[in-house]
KEVEXKE-808303 format. One record per residue: residue in three letters; x, y, z of N, C-alpha, C in turn. Coordinates in steps of 0.02 Angstrom, whole numbers, padded with zeros to 5 digits, always signed. Each point is the difference from the previous one (the first is absolute). Layout:
ALAXYZXYZXYZ;...
***
This chain:
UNK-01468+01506-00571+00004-00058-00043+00051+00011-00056;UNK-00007+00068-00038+00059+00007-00035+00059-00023+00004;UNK+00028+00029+00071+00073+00020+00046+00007-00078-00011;UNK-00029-00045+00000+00006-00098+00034+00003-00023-00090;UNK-00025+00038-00012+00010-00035-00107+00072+00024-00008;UNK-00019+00069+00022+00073+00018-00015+00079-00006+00023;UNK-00023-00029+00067+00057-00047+00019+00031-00079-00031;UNK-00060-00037-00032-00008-00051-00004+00042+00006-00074;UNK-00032+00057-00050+00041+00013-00063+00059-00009+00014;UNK+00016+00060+00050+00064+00011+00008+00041-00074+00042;UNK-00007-00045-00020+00033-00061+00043+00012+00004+00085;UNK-00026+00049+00019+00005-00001+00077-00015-00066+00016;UNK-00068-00030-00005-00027-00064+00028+00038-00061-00031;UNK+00062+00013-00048+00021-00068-00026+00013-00045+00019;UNK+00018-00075-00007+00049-00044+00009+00052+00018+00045;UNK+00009-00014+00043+00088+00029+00020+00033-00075+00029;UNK+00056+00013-00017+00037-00065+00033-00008+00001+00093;UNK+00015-00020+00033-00010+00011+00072+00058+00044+00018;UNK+00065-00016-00034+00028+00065+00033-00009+00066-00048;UNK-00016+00010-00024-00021+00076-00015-00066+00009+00024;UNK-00039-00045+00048-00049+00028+00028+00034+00031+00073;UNK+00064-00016+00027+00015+00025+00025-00021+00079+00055;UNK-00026-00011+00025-00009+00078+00044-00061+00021-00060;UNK-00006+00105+00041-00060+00029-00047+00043+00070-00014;UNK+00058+00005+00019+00015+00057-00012+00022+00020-00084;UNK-00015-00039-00051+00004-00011-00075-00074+00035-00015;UNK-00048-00020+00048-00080+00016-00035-00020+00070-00024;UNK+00000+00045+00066+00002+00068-00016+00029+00027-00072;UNK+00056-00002+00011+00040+00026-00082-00049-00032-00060;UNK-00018-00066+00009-00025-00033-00025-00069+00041-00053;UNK-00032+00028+00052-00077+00045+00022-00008+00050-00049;UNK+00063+00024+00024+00000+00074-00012-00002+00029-00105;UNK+00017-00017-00022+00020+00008-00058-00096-00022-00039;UNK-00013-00064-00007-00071-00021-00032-00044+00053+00037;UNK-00011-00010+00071-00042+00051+00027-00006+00077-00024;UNK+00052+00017+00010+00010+00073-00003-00022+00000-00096;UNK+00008-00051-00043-00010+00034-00053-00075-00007-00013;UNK-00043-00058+00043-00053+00016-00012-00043+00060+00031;UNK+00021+00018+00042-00009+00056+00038-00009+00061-00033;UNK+00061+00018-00044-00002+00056-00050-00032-00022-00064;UNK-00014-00062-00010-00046-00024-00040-00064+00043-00008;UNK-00030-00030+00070-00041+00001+00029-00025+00096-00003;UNK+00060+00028+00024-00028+00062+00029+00010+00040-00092;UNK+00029-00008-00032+00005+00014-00066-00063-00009-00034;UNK-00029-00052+00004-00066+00002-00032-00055+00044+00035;UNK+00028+00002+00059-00080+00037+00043-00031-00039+00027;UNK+00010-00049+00006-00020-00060+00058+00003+00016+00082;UNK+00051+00017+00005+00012+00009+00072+00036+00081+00009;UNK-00008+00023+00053+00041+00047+00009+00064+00003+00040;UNK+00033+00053-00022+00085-00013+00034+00001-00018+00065;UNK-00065+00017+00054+00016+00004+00062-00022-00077-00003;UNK-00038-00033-00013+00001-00059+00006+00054-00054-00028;UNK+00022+00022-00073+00051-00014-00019+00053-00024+00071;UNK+00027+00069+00004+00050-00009+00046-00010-00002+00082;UNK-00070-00031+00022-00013-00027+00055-00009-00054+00004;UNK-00051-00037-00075+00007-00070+00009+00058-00054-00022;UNK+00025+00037-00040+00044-00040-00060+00063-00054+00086;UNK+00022+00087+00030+00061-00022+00061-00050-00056+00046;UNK-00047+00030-00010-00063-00049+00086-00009-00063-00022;UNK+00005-00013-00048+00013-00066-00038+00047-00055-00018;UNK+00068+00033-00003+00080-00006-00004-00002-00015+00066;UNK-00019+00033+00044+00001-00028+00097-00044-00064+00014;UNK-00058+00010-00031-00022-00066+00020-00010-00060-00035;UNK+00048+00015-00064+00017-00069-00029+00056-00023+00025;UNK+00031+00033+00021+00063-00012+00035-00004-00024+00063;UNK-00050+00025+00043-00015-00025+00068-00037-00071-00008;UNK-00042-00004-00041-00025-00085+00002+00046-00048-00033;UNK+00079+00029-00037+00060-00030-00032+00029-00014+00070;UNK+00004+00048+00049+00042-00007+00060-00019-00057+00034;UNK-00076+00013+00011-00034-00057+00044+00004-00061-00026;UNK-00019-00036-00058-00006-00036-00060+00078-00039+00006;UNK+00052+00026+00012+00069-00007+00000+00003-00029+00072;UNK-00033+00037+00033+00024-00023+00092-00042-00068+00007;UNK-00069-00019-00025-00033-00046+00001+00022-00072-00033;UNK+00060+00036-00044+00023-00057-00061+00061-00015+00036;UNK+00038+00031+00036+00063-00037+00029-00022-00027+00058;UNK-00071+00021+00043-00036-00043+00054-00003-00076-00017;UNK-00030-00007-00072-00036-00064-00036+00095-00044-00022;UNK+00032+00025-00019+00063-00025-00029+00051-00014+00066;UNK-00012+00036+00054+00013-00027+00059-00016-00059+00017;UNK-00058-00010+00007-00039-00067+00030+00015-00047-00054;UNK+00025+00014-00084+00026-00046-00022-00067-00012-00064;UNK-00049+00058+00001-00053+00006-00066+00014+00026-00029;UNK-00005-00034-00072+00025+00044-00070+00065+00011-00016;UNK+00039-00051+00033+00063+00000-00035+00017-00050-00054;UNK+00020+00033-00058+00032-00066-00044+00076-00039-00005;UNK-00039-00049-00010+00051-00073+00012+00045+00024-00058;UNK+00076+00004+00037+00060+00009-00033+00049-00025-00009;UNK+00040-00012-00079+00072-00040+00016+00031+00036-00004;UNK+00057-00014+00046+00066+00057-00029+00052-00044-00035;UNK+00013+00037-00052+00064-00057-00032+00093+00061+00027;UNK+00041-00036+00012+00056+00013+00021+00053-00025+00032;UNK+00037+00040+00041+00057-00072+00025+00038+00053+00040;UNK+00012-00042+00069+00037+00023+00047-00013+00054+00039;UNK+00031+00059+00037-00032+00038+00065-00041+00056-00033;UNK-00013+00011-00066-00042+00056-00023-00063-00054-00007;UNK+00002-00050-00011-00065-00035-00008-00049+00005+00075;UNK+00051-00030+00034-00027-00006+00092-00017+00073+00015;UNK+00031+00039-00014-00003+00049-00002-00102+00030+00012;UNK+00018-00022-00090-00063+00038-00030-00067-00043+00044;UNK+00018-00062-00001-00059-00041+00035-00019+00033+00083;UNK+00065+00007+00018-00033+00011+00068-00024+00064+00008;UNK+00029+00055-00044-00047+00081+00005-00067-00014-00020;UNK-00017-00056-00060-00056-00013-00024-00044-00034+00068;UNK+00030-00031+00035-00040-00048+00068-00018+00088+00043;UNK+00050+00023+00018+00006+00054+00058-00056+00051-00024;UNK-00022+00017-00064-00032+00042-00039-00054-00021-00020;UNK-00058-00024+00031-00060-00043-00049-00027+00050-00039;UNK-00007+00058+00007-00045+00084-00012+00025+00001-00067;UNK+00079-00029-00027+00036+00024-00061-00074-00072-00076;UNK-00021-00046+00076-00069-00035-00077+00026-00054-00018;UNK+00090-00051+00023+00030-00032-00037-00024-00053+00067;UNK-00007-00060-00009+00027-00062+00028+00041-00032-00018;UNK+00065-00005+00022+00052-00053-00041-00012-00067+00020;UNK-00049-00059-00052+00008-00056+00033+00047-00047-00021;UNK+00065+00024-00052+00041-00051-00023+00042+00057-00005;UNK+00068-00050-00006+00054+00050-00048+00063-00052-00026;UNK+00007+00026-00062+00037-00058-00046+00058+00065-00014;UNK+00049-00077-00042+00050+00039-00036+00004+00042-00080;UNK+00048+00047-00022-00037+00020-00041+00009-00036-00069;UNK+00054-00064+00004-00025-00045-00054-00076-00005-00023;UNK-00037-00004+00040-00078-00039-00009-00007+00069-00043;UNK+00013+00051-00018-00012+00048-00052+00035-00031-00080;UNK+00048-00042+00009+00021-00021-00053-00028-00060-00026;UNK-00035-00028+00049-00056-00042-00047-00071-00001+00013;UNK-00003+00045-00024-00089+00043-00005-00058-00046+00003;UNK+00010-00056-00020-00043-00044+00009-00028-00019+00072;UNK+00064-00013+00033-00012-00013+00070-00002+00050+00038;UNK+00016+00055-00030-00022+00067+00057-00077+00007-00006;UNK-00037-00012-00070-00075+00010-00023-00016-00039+00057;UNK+00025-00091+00007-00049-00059+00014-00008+00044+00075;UNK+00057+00018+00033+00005+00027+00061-00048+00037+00034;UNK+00006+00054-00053-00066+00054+00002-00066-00038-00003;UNK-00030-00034-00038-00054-00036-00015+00008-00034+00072;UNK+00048-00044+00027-00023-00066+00045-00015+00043+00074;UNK+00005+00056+00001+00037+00036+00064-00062+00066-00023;UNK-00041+00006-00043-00021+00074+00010+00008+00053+00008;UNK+00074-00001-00040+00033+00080+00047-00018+00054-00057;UNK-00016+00042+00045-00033+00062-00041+00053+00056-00013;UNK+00075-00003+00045+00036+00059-00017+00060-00039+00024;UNK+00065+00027-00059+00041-00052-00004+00042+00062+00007;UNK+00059+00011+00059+00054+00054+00008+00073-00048-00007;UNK+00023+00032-00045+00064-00014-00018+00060+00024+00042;UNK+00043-00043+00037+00062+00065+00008+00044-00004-00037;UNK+00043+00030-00049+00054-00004-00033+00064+00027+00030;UNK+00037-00045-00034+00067+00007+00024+00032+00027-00084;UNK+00063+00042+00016-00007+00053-00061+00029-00042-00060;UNK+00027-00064+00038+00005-00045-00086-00032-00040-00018;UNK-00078-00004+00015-00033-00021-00029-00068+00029-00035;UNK+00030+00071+00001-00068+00038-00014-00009-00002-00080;UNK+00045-00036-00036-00009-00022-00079-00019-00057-00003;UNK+00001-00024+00025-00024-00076-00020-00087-00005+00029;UNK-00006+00055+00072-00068+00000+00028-00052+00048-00047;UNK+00033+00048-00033-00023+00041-00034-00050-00042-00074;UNK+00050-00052-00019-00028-00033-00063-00041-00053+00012;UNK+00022-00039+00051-00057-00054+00036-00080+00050+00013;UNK+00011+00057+00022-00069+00054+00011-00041+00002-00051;UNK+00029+00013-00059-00034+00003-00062-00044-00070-00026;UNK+00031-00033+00013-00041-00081-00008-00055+00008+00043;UNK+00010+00047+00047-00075-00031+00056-00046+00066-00014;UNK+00017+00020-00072-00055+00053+00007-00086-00037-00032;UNK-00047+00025+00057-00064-00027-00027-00023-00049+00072;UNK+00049-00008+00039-00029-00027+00061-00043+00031+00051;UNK-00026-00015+00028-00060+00045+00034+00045+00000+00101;UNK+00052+00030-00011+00046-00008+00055+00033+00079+00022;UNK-00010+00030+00037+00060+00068+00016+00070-00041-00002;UNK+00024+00052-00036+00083-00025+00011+00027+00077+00029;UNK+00052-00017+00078+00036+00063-00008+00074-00026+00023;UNK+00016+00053-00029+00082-00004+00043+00038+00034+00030;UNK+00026-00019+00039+00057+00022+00061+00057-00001-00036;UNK+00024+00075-00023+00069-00012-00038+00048+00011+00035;UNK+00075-00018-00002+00054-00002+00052+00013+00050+00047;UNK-00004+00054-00022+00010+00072+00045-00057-00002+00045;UNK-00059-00043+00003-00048+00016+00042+00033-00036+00065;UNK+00056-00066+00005+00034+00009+00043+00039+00037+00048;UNK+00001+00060-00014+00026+00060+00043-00059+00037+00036;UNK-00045-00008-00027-00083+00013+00030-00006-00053+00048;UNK+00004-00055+00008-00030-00062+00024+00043+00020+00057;UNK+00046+00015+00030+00053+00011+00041+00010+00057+00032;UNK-00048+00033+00012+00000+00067+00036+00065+00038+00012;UNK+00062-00060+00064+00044+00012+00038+00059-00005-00033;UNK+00005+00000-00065+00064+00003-00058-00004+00062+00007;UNK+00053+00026+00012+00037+00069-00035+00062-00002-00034;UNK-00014+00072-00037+00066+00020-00064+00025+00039+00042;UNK+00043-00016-00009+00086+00067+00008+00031+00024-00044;
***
């Protein structure tokens, strides 16, 4: 019960956007550090001894991690079939937008549904990007920027602080990602 407080302190169980829930190979590292200090906590006071220390502390790190593994495989099962994904706009323009929508369609596991996508004016009048959000329910709003507009998207952002919305963004270089079959010379 400790090890589960002490994860929970430690933000393991937080909030996460859907892509940093991404995979489990983050968790472990994750583990290791809170655990291990309650451990020597633990064996420092005389609570436990080292051999348990350092039998349960790892046997624990494995099987929080193994019901993270499973927990993960069950959750891209459910986001497959199209449960528990949130309704998303993407604001952007042109082949990085299509782009992003259709990895978002090809990928349900990444948590996004794209059910609209506008231009990124509608960031310049916040009003109608809000009514948008409100008429449409969208719970996570991905931006793609194009690199001359990342000042003007940057200050429109600040206005929408306090909305109960994920905002993320796709910044220009993530175009060289999106494209596997580009190479440099």
């Amino acid at each position: 019960v400790s090890l589960l407080l002490t994860a929970y302190v430690a933000r393991i169980y937080a909030d996460r956007d859907t892509v940093q829930t991404q995979g489990v190979l983050w968790y472990p590292g994750r583990l290791v550090l809170p655990f291990g200090v309650i451990g020597f906590v633990a064996m420092g006071t005389g609570l436990v001894g080292h051999r348990a220390v350092f039998t349960y502390v790892p046997l624990a790190i494995v099987a929080l991690t193994l019901a993270r593994c499973l927990t993960w495989a069950f959750l891209v099962m459910q986001r497959r079939r199209g449960v528990g994904l949130r309704r998303t706009l993407v604001i952007g323009s042109g082949e990085p937008l299509a782009t992003v929508v259709r990895r978002l369609s090809e990928f349900p596991e990444a948590g996004l549904d794209p059910i609209a996508t506008r231009p990124l004016t509608l960031l310049l009048a916040m009003d109608l990007m809000f009514a948008e959000i409100d008429e449409r329910a969208v719970e996570h709003v991905v931006l793609v920027l194009d690199p001359i507009d990342e000042v003007s998207v940057v200050d429109s952002l600040r206005r929408a602080h306090g909305i109960d919305t994920y905002f993320s963004m796709v910044p220009p270089l993530a175009d060289l990602f999106l494209r596997p079959t580009r190479r440099w010379r």
